[in-house]
C-alpha positions in Angstrom: 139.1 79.8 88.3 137.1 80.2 84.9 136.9 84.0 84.3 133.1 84.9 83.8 131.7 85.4 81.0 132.3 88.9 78.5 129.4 90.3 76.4 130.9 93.6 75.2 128.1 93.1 71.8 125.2 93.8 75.0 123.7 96.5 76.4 121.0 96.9 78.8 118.8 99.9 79.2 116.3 100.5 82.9 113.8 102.5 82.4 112.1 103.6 86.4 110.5 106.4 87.8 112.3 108.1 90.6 116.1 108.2 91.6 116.6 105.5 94.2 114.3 103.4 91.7 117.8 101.7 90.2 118.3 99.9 93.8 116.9 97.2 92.8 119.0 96.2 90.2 122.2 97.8 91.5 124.1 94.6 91.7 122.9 92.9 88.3 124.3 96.1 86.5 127.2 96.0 88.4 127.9 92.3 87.3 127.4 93.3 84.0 129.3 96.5 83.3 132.2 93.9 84.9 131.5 91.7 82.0 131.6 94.5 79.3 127.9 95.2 79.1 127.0 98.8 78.1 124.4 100.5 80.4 121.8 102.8 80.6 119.0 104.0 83.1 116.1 106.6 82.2 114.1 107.9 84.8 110.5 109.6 84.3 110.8 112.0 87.0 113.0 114.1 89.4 111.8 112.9 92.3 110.2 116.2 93.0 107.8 115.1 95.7 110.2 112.8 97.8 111.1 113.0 101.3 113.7 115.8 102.5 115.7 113.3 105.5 117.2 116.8 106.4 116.0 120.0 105.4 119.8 121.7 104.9 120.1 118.9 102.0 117.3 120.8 100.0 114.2 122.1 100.1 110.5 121.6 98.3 111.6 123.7 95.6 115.5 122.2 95.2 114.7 119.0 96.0 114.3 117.6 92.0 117.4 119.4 91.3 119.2 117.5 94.7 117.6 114.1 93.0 119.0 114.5 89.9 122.5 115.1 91.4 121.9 111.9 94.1 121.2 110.2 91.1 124.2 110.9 89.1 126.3 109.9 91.8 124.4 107.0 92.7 124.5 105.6 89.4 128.6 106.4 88.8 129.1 104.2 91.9 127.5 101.7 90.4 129.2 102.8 87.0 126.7 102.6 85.0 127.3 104.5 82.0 124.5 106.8 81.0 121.5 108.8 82.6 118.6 110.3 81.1 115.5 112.0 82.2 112.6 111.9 80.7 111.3 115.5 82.2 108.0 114.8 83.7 107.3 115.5 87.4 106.8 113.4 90.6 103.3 112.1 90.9 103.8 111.1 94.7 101.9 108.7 96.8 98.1 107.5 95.6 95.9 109.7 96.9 98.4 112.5 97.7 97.5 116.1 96.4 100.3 115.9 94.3 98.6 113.0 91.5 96.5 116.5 90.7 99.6 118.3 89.8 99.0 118.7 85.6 103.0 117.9 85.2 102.9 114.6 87.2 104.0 111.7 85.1 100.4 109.5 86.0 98.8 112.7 84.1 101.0 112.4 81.0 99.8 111.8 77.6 99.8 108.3 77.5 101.5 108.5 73.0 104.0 111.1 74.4 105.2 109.5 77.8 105.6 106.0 75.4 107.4 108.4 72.4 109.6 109.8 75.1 110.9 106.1 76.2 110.5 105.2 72.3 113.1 107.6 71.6 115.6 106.5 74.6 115.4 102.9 73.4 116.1 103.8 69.7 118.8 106.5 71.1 120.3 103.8 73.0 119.7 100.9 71.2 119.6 98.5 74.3 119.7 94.3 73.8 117.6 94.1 77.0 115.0 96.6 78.4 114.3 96.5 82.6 111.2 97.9 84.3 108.9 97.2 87.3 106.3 95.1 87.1 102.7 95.8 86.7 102.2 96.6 90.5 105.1 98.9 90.9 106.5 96.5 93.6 104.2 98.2 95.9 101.6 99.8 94.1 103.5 103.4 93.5 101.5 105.0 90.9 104.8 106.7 88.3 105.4 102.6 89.6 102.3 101.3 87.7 102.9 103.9 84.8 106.3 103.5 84.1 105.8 99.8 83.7 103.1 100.2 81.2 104.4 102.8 79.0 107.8 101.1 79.0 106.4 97.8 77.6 104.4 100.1 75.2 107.3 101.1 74.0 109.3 97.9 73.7 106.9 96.8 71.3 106.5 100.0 69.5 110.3 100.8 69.3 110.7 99.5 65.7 106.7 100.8 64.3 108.0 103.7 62.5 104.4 104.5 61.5 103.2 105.1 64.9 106.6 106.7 66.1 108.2 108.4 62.5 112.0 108.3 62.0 112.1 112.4 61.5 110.7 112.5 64.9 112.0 109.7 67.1 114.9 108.4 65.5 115.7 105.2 63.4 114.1 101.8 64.8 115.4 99.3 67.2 113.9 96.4 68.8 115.7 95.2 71.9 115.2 91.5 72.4 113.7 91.7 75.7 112.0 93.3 78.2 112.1 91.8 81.7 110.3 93.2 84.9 112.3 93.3 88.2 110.5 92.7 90.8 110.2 91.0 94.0 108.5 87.5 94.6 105.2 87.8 97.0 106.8 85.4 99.0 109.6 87.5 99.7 107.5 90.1 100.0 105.6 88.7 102.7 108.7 87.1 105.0 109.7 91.0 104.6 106.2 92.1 105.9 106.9 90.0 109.0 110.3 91.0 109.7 109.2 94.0 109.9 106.2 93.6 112.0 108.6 91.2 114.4 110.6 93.9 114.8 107.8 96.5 115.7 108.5 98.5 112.3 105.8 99.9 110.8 104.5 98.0 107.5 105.7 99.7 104.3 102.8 97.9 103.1 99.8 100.1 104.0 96.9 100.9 101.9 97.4 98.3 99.8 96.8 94.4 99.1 100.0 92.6 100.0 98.9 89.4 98.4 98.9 91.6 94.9 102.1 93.1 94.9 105.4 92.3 93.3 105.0 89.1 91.6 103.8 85.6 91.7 106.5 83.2 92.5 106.1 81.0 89.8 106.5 84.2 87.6 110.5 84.9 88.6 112.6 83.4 85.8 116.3 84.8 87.1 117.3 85.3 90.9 120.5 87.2 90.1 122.5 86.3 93.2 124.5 89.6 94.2 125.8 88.9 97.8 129.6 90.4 97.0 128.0 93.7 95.7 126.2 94.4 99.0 128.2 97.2 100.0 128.7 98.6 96.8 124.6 98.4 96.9 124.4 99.8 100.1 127.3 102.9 99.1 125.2 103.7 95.6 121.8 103.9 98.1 123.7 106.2 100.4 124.1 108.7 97.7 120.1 109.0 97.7 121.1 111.7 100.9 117.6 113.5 101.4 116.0 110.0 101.1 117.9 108.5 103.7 115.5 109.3 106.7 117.1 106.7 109.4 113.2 106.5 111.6 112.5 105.0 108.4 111.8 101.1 108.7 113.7 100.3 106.2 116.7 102.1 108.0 116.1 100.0 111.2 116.3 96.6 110.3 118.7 94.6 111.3 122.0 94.1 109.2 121.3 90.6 108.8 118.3 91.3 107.5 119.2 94.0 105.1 121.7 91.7 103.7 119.5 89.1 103.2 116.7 90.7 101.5 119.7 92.7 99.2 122.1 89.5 98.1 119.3 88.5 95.1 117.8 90.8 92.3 114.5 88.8 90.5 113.2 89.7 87.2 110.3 87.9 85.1 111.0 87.8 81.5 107.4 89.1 79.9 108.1 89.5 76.0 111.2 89.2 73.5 113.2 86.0 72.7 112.0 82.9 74.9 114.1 81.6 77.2 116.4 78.7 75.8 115.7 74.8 77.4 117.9 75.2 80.7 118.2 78.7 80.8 121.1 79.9 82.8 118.9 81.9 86.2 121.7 84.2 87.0 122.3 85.3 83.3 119.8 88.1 81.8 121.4 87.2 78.6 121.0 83.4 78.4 120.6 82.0 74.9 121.4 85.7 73.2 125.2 85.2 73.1 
């Protein structure tokens, strides 16, 4: 058997909003670090306003401190190989009293929150950049912010005008930025699992038909079927969110396993793909 490829030159930088967030490219990094690739993972907030699955894990006020820690531990069993925070707070659910709260990420000052990523990309000097996509994968609203301030920075990483050396560090532009993200098709066969099963919709409030990502939009389906269980260990870490009346928590194995054996991502700006692009390799035509 050909041993897989190495890129010890790479590294590869997510930027999300919550802890848990990383889930959904769990296995790609995993396949990476295996083939040398340095990692990173930022995350806007704390998690502050998240479920508590059982109240002697933490409370309202420990809880960010509790997702920071889940975090941590989440992302070492993955071993990836650095977390940072960016510091702002949890904006919750659209429409939720806490979008009002002056700290929440959705109220940040749209040149700091991108500075703040600006100076994590220089910091870490990443090859490739991961976010969600425009619609937060289900409309989340740090979801929606997080993508737009992280391809903000992307292309302003290396404008030392707009984001001064003194201040934010030296320039760097990383060669890509790609969105992860799920296909609406997937999305949708999801939808009906769940209703076949009597779950409630995790889909509520918002247009189904406009979330995650056009089909034809997916340029890799990173197939991760033998890091399932290392998957499903790293989520486990994510304790307080791990509410088991949660639909998510009741479908079947099968199903789980199904929806987590691929990871998609849409390549939106950076070096074009090459002609026959390798699907399963972020990195195709960089190395």
């Amino acid at each position: 058997m050909t041993a897989p490829t190495r890129f010890p030159e790479m590294s590869i930088l997510g930027v999300y909003a919550h802890p848990d967030d990383e889930q959904g490219i769990s296995g790609t990094m995993r396949i990476l670090i295996e083939r040398g690739v340095r990692t990173g993972l930022v995350c806007a907030t704390r998690g502050e306003v998240g479920e508590i699955s059982d109240p002697t894990l933490a409370t309202p006020e420990s809880l960010g401190n509790v997702r920071e820690d889940e975090l941590r531990r989440a992302a070492a069993v993955i071993g990836i190989h650095e977390v940072h925070f960016l510091g702002y707070r949890d904006s919750g659910m659209a429409g939720s009293p806490p979008n009002d709260d002056p700290r929440a990420f959705i109220r940040a000052d749209p040149v700091e929150a991108v500075g703040r990523i600006v100076r994590a990309i220089r910091r870490f000097q990443p090859t490739l950049v991961l976010t969600f996509d425009p619609s937060g994968v289900y409309g989340h609203p740090d979801h929606i912010a997080v993508n737009r301030w992280t391809t903000e920075a992307f292309h302003a990483a290396a404008d030392t005008d707009k984001y001064p050396v003194a201040e934010f560090g030296h320039p760097f532009q990383p060669r890509r930025v790609y969105y992860s993200s799920v296909s609406r098709s997937l999305l949708i066969a999801f939808d009906q699992i769940l209703r076949q099963q009597n779950l409630p919709s995790i889909f509520t409030g918002v247009d189904i038909n406009q979330m995650g990502l056009p089909d034809e939009m997916i340029t890799h389906r990173v197939m991760v079927a033998p890091y399932v269980a290392l998957k499903r260990k790293s989520l486990e870490e994510h304790r307080t969110q791990m509410n088991p009346n949660t639909a998510l928590a009741m479908i079947s194995e099968e199903d789980w396993n199904r929806i987590r054996s691929v990871e998609m991502f849409a390549l939106v700006a950076g070096d074009p793909l090459p002609p026959n692009a390798d699907d399963q390799d972020l990195f195709t035509g960089l190395h």
